[in-house]
GUTORRO-916851 format. One record per residue (C-alpha): residue number from 0; residue in three letters; y, x, z. Coordinates in steps of 0.5 Angstrom, whole numbers, plus 2048, in hexadecimal, padded with zeros to 3 digits. Layout:
BEGIN
   kolkol   kollo    yy    xx    zz
      NUM     ala     Y     X     Z
...
//
This chain:
BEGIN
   kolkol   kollo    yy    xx    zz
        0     unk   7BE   78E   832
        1     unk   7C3   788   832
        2     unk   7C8   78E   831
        3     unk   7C5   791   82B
        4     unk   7C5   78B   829
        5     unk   7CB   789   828
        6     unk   7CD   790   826
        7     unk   7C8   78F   820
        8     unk   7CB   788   81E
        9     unk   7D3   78C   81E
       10     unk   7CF   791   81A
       11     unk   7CC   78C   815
       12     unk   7D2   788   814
       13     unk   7D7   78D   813
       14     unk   7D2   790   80F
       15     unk   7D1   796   811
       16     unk   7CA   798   810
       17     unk   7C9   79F   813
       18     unk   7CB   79B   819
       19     unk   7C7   796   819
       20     unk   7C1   79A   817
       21     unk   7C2   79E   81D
       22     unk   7C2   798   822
       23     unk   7BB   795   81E
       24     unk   7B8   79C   81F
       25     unk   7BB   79C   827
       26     unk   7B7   795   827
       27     unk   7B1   797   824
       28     unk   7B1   79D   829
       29     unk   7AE   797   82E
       30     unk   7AA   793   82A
       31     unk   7A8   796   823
       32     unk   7A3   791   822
       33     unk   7A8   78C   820
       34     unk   7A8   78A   819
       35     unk   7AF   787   819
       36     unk   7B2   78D   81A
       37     unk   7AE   791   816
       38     unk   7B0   78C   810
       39     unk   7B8   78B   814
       40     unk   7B8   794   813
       41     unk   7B5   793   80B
       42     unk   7BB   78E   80A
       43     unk   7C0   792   80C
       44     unk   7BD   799   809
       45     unk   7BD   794   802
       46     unk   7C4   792   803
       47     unk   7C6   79A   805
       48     unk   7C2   79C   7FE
       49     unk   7BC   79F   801
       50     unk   7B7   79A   7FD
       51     unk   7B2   7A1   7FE
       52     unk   7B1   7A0   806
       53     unk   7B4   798   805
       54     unk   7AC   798   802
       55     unk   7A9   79C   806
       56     unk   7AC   797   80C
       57     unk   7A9   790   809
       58     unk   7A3   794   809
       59     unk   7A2   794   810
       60     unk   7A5   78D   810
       61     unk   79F   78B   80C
       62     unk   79A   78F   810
       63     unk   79C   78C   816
       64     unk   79D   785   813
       65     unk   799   785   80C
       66     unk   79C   77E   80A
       67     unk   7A4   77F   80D
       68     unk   7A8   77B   807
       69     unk   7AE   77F   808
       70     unk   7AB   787   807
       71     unk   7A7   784   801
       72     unk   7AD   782   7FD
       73     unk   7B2   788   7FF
       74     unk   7AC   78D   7FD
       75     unk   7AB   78B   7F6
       76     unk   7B2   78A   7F5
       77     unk   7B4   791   7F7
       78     unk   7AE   793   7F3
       79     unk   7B3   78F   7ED
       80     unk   7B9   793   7EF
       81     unk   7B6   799   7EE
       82     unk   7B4   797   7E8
       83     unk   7AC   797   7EA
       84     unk   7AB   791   7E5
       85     unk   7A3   793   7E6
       86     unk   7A3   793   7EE
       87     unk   7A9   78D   7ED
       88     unk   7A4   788   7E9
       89     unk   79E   78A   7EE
       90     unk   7A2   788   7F4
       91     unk   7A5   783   7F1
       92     unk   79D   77F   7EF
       93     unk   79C   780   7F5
       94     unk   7A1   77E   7F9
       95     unk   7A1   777   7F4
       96     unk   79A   777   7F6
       97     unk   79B   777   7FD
       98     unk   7A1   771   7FD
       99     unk   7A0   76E   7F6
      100     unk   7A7   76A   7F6
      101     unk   7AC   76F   7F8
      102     unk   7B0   76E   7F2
      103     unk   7B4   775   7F3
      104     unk   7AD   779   7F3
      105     unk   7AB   776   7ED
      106     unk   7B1   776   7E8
      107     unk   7B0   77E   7EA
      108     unk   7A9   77E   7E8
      109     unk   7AB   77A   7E1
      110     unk   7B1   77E   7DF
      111     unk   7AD   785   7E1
      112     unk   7A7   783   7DD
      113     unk   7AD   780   7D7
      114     unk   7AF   789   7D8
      115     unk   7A7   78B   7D8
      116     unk   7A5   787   7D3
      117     unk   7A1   783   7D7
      118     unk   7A2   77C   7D3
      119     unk   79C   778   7D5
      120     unk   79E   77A   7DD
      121     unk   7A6   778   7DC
      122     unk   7A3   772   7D9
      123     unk   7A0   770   7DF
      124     unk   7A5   771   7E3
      125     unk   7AA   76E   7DF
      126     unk   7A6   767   7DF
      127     unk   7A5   768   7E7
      128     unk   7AC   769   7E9
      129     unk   7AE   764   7E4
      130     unk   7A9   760   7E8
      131     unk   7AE   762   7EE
      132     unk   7B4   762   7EB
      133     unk   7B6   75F   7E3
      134     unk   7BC   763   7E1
      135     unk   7BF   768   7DB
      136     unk   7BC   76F   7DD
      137     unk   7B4   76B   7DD
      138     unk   7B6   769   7D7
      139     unk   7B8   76F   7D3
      140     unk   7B3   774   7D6
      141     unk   7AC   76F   7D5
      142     unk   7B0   76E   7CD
      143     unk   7AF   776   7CD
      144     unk   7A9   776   7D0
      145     unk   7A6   772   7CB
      146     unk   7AB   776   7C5
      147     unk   7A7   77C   7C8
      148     unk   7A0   779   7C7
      149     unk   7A1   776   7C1
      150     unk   7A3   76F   7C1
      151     unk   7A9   76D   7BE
      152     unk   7AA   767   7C2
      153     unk   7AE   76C   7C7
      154     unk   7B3   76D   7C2
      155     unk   7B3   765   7C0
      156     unk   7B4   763   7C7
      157     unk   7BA   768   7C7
      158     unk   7BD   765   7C2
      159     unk   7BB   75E   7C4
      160     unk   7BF   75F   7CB
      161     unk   7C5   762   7C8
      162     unk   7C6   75D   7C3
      163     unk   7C4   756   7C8
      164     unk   7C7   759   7CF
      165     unk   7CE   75D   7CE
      166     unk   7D0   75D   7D5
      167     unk   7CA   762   7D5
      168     unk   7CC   767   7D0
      169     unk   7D1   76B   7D5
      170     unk   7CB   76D   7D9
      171     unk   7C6   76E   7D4
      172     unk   7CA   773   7D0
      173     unk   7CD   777   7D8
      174     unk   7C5   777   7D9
      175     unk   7C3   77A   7D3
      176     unk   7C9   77F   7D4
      177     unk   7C8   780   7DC
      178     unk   7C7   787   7DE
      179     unk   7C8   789   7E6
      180     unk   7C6   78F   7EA
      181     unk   7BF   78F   7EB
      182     unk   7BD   788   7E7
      183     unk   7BA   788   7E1
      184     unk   7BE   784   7DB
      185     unk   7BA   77F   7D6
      186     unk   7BB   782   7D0
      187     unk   7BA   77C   7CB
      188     unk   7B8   77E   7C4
      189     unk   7BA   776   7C2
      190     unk   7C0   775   7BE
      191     unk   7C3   76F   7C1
      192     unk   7C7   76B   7BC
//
């Protein structure tokens, strides 16, 4: 077992997936009962593209460990890669359910509610994580969750922040304007002065 292991940690630093999934599966041969390794395998079929059976590999994490940090995260954001907002929204509540102060989990939930229209959820995630960490994209996107209910105080707040804070501006506007592979852009509707 120690020789696989150290075969499957070259794999992983060489990024050589196909590798690397061999050995875990070599691994789950002698204790397939080890949510580790089945959540180490959906990692490493995430990280080859295989969000399909990455999917399918948190599952059994989560039906071994039901609360496993880890598999909860990584499930709700393959959903979002594969541009399952609905199963990303769903696996993101859930995930900030369960660990309320993760920052990262409820910046996803926000930005994925601001993509489906959701203000009133985006809101509340914005105000939560701004709890947690009071920075630019916390600002801008509850700004869009309350342009999107209505509430003009969003854009004022915006224009507040823009006109009171210059250092900010630059990340604001790459906010606004990002777009990566498998993450959903704000799409601010605000006209910043």
């Amino acid at each position: 077992m120690e020789e696989i292991l150290e075969k499957l940690e070259a794999a992983i630093a060489q990024e050589d997936w196909a590798v690397a999934e061999k050995y875990i599966l070599l691994m789950l041969e002698e204790d397939e009962t080890n949510p580790s390794l089945w959540y180490n395998l959906g990692l490493v079929r995430r990280r080859a593209g295989n969000n399909v059976q990455a999917l399918e590999n948190f599952a059994k994490t989560l039906d071994l460990n039901p609360q496993h940090k880890g598999a909860m995260f990584e499930r709700a954001a393959a959903c979002l890669d594969m541009e399952d907002f609905t199963a990303a929204l769903n696996d993101f509540a859930e995930f900030t359910a369960a660990y309320p102060d993760d920052s990262d989990g409820l910046l996803n939930l926000a930005r994925i509610a601001l993509h489906m229209e959701v203000p009133d959820l985006a809101l509340q995630a914005f105000q939560k994580r701004a709890e947690l960490e009071n920075d630019a994209e916390n600002i801008l996107g509850a700004a869009e969750a309350m342009q999107m209910q209505g509430n003009d105080e969003g854009i004022n707040m915006l224009r507040r922040l823009f006109a009171n804070n210059p250092p900010v501006r630059p990340e604001l506007l790459k906010i606004m304007s990002q777009g990566s592979f498998g993450r959903v852009p704000l799409n601010s509707k605000a006209m910043l002065p």
